[in-house]
C-alpha positions as CSV (number, residue, x, y, z in Angstrom):
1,X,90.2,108.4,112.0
2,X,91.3,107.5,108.5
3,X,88.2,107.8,105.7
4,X,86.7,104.5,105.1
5,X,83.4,102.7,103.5
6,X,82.1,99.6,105.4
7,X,79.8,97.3,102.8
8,X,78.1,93.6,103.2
9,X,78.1,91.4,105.7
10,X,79.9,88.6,106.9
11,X,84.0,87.9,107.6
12,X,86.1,91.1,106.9
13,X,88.0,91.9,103.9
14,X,90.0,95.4,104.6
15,X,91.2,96.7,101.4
16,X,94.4,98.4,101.8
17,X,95.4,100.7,98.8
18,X,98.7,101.6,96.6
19,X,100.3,104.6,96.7
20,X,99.5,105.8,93.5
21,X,95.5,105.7,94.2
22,X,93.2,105.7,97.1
23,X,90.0,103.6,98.4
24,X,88.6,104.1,94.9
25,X,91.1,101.8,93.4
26,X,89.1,98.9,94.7
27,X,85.8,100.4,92.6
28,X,85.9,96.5,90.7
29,X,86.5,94.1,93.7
30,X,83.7,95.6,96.6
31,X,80.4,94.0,94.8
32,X,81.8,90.8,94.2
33,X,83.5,90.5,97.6
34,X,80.0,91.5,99.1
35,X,78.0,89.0,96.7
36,X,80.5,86.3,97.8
37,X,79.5,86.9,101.6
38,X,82.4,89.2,102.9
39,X,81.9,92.4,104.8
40,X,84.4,95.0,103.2
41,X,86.4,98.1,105.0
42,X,88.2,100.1,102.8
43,X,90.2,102.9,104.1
44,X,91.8,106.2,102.7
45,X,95.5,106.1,103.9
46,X,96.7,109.7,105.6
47,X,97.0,112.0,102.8
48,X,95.1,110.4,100.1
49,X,91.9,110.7,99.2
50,X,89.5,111.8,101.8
51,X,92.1,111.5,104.7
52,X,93.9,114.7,105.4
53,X,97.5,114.9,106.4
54,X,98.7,116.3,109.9
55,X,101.5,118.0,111.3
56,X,104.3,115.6,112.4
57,X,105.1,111.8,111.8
58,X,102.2,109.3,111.5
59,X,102.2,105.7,111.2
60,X,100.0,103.9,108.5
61,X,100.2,101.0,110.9
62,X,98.6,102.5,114.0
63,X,96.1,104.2,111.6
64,X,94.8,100.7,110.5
65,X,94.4,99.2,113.9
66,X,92.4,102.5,115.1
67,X,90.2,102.3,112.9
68,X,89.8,98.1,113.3
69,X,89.1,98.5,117.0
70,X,86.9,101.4,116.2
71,X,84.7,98.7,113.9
72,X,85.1,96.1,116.2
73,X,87.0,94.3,114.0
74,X,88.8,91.5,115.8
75,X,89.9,88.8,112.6
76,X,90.3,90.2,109.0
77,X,91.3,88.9,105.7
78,X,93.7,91.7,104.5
79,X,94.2,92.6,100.4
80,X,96.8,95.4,100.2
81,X,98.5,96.8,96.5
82,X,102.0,98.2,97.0
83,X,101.9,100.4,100.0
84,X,99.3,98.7,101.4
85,X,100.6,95.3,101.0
86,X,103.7,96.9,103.3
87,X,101.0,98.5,105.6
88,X,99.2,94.7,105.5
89,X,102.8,92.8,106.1
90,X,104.1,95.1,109.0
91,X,100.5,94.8,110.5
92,X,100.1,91.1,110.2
93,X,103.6,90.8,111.7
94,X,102.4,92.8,114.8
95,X,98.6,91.6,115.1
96,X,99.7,88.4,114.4
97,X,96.3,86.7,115.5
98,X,94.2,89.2,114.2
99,X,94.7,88.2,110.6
100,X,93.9,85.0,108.7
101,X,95.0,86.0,105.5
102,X,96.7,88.1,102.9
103,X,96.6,88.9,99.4
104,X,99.5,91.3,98.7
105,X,99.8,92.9,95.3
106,X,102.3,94.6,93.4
107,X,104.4,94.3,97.1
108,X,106.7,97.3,97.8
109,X,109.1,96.9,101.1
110,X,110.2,100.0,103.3
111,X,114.2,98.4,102.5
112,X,112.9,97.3,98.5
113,X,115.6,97.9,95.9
114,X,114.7,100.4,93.3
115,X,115.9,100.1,89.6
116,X,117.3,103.2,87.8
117,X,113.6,103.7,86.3
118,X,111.6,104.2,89.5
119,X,114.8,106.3,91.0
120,X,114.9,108.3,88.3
121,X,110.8,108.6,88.9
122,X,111.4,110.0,92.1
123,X,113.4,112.8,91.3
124,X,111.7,113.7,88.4
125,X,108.6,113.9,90.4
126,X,110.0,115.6,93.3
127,X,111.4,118.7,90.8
128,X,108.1,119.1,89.3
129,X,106.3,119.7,92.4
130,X,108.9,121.7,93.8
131,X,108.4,123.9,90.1
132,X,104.7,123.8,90.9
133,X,103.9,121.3,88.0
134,X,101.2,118.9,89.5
135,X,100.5,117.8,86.5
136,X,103.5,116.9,85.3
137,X,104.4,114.9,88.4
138,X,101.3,113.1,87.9
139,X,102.1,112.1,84.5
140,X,105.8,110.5,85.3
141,X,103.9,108.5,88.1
142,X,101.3,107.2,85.9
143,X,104.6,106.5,82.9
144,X,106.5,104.5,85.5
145,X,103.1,102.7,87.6
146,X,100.3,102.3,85.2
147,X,102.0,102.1,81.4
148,X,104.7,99.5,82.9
149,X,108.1,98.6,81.6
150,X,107.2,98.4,78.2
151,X,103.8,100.3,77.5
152,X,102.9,103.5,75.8
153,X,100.0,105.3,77.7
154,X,97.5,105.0,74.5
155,X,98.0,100.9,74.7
156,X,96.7,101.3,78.5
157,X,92.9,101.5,78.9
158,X,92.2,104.8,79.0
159,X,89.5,104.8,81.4
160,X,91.9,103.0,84.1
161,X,94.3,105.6,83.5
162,X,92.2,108.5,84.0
163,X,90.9,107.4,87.3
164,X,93.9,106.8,88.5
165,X,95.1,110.4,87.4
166,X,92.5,111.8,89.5
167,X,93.1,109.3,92.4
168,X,97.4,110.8,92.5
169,X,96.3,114.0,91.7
170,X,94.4,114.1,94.5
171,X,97.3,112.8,96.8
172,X,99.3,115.2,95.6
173,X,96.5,117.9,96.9
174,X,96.2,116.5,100.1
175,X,100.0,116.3,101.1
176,X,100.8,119.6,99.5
177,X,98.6,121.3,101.8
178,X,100.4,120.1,105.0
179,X,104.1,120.7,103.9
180,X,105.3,120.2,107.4
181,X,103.3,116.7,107.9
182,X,105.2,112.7,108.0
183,X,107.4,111.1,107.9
184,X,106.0,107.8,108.3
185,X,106.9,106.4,111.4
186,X,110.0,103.1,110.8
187,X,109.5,99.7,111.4
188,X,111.7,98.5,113.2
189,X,113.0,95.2,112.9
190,X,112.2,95.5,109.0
191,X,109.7,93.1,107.6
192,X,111.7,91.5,104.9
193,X,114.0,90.2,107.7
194,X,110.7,88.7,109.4
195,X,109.2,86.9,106.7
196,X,109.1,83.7,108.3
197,X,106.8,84.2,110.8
198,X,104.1,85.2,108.7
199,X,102.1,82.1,109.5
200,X,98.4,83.1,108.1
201,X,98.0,81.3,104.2
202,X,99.0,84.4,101.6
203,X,98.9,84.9,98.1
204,X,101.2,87.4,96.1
205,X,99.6,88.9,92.9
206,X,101.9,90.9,90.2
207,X,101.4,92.1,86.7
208,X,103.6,91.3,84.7
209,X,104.3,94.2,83.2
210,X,105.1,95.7,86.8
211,X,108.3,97.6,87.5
212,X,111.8,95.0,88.2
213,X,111.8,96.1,91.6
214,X,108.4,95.2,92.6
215,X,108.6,91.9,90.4
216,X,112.3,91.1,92.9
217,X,109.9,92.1,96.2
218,X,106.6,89.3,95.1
219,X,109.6,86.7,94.6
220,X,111.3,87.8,97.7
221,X,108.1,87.0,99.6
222,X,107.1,83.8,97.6
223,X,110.7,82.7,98.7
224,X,110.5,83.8,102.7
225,X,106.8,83.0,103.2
226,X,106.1,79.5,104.4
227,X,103.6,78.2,101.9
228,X,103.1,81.6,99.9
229,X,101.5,81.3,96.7
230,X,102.4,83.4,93.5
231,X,100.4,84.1,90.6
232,X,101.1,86.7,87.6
233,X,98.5,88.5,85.9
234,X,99.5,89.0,81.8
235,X,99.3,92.3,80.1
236,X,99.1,94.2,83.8
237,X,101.6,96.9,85.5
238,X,100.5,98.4,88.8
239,X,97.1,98.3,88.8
240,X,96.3,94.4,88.0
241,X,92.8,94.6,89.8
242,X,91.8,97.4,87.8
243,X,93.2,96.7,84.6
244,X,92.1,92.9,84.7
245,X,89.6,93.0,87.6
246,X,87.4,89.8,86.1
247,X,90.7,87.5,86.6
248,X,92.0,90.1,90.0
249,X,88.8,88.7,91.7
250,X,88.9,85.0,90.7
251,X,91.6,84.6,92.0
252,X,91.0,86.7,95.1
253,X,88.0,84.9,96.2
254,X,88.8,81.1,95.4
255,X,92.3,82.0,97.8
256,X,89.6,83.7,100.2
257,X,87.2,81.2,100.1
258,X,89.7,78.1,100.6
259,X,91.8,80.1,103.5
């Protein structure tokens, strides 16, 4: 069973976070979505977090719906950032009645083309784990995720970027100490080839100073989802609901509210 909080009362918003953080990424949005009348799940994905890694493959997807039916969750409005808005498309396309909408931010893909930057990311990152540098790898994923395309780490707030240091940090703690664990499970026909039978209202939120490849993914889905709606957030990478959380939940709860 995945780690989770459960707050409020009311419909159910399940948080779904990015890759680069955990259920503490959402810090900004659970009080308001509480105030507002929602109850909120947030889980830890497998090996981030408080969620610890297993031997073998796993699949982000079945964890999800466990620990649904486990709450007795049977509707949900789902908000998922980068691998959770994945998680919250491939979901939606197999619990297709189970959700009545999405808010998918900073959208990544399983089959998403990555520029040279977040390539090169990649294998930077893997090299400095392999050399033991935790750190380091920590650092090129907060320079390519949280800084942006055009942003030197001292013009990001600093207290954003620190809790997300901790949040990867973490992640990288976790899946270290299962070296033989994933991979994640495929999903098979892929989602991008699906989009049109996403049928539940959904809203796409990207920073604008977010990586090419994610900004080609949010237009991607504007264009295959019937009736999608897109909205940038200025001055914002990876992170929008952290770095601009006042105008992240605005937005949120009026498409919540009118869904």
């Amino acid at each position: 069973m995945l780690a989770h909080d459960v707050e409020g009362d009311g419909p159910v918003v399940i948080l779904l976070h990015e890759g680069i953080g955990d259920r503490r990424m959402w810090d900004p949005q659970v009080a308001p979505l509480v105030e507002a009348g929602y109850k909120v799940v947030r889980p830890d994905f497998r090996g981030c977090g408080d969620s610890a890694l297993a031997p073998g493959p796993f699949s982000n997807l079945a964890d999800v719906r466990e620990l649904l039916e486990h709450l007795g969750v049977e509707q949900a409005r789902i908000v998922g950032g980068s691998l959770g808005a994945r998680v919250a498309l491939e979901y939606t396309l197999t619990y297709p009645q189970t959700v009545e909408a999405l808010v998918l931010v900073g959208p990544g893909l399983r089959d998403m083309n990555p520029n040279d930057a977040v390539r090169k990311s990649w294998e930077e990152e893997e090299a400095l784990v392999e050399a033991g540098d935790v750190d380091g790898a920590v650092e090129v994923n907060l320079r390519v995720w949280v800084d942006g395309v055009s942003r030197a780490p001292d013009e990001v707030d600093p207290d954003v970027r620190e809790r997300l240091r901790e949040m990867q940090r973490r992640a990288f703690e976790v899946q270290m100490a299962v070296p033989d664990a994933g991979p994640e499970e495929p999903f098979e026909p892929q989602a991008s080839t699906r989009l049109a039978e996403i049928g539940c209202p959904v809203l796409i939120l990207v920073g604008d100073l977010d990586q090419p490849a994610i900004q080609e993914v949010a237009d991607q889905l504007a264009e295959g989802i019937s009736g999608a709606r897109k909205e940038v957030i200025a001055g914002t990478a990876h992170a929008p609901n952290m770095e601009r959380p006042e105008e992240f939940n605005r937005l949120v709860l009026r498409f919540l509210q009118a869904a």
